[in-house]
C-alpha positions as CSV (number, residue, x, y, z in Angstrom):
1,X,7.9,-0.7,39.4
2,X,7.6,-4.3,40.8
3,X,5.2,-4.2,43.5
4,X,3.0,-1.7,41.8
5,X,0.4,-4.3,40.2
6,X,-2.2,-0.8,38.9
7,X,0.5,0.8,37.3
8,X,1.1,0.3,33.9
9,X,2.6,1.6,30.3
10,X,1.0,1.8,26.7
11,X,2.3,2.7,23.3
12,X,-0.4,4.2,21.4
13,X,0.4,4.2,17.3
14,X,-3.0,6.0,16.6
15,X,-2.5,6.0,12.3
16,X,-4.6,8.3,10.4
17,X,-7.3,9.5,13.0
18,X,-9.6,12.2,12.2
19,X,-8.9,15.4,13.9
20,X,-8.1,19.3,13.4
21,X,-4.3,18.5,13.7
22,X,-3.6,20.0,10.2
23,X,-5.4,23.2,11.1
24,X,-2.8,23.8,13.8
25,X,-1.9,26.9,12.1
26,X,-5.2,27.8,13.9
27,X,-3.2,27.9,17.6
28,X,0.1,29.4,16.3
29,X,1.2,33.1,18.0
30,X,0.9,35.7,15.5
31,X,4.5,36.6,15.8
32,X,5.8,33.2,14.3
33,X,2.7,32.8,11.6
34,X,4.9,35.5,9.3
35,X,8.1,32.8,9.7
36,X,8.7,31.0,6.7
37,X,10.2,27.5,6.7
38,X,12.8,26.2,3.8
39,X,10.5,23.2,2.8
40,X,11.5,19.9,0.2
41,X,10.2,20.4,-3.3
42,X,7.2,17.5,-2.4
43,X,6.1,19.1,0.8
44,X,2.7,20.1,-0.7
45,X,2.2,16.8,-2.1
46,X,3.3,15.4,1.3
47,X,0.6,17.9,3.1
48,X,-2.2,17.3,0.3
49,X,-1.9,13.0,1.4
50,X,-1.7,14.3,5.2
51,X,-4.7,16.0,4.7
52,X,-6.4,13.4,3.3
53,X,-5.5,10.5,5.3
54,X,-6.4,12.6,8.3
55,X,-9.9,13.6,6.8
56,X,-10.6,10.2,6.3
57,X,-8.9,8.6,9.1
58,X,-10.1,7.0,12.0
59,X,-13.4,8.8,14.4
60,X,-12.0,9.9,17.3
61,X,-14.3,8.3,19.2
62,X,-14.2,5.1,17.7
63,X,-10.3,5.2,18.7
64,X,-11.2,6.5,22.6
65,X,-13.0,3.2,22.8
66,X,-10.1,0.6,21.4
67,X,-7.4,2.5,23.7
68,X,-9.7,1.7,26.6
69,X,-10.2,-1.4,25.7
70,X,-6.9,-2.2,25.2
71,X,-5.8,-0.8,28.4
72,X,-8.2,-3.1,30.2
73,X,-6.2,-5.7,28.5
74,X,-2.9,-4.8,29.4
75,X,-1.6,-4.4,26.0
76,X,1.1,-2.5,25.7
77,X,1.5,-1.3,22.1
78,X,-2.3,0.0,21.0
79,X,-2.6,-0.2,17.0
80,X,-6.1,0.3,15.8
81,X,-4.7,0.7,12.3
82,X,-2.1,-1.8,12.4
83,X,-3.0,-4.3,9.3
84,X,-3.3,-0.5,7.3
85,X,0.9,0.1,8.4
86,X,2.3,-3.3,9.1
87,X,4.2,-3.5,5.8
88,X,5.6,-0.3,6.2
89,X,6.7,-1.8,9.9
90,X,8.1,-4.5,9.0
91,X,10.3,-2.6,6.3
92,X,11.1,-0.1,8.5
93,X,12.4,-3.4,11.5
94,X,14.4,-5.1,8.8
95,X,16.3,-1.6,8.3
96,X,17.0,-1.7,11.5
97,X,17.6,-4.9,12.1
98,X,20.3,-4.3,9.3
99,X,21.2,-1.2,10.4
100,X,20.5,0.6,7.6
101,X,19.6,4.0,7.6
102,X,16.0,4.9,7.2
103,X,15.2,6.2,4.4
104,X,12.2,9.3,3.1
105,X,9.1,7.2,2.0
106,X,8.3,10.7,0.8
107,X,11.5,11.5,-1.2
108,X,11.5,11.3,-5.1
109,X,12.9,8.6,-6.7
């Protein structure tokens, strides 16, 4: 890519952003709506803070206008929600940096 000074690469880490992704069902063929999935024993309580967090998440809009913003700015990772997830981040780097396996924030203790 050297030489090729208008081409560049962004990271976008959106965060909770309100959308219609946990309608999705909406788009799925008919033939695999009847499939059931084996699910853990918190996956409702996992959807319910999905649905939530979505629902009150970030305007779409608004996040359209920091991407392009940041993008003017060359930046390559693009978090508009970053101070919201940054101790989750840095939990997540210290595993790694450890090389510990991750582990489900999720999971029951």
């Amino acid at each position: 890519m050297m030489g090729h000074k208008n081409i560049g690469v962004s990271v976008l880490c959106p965060g909770l952003t309100k959308t219609k992704i946990m309608d999705c069902e909406r788009n799925r063929p008919d033939e695999l709506k009847k499939q059931t999935v084996a699910v853990a024993t918190n996956a409702q309580e996992v959807e319910q803070f999905l649905v939530q967090g979505v629902a009150g998440g970030m305007p779409v809009e608004q996040l359209v206008d920091i991407v392009f913003e940041a993008i003017k700015e060359n930046k390559f990772y693009i978090m508009p929600n970053a101070e919201q997830f940054k101790p989750g981040l840095k939990i997540r780097m210290d595993g790694i940096l450890q090389e510990r396996n991750p582990t489900n924030p999720f999971a029951q203790q």
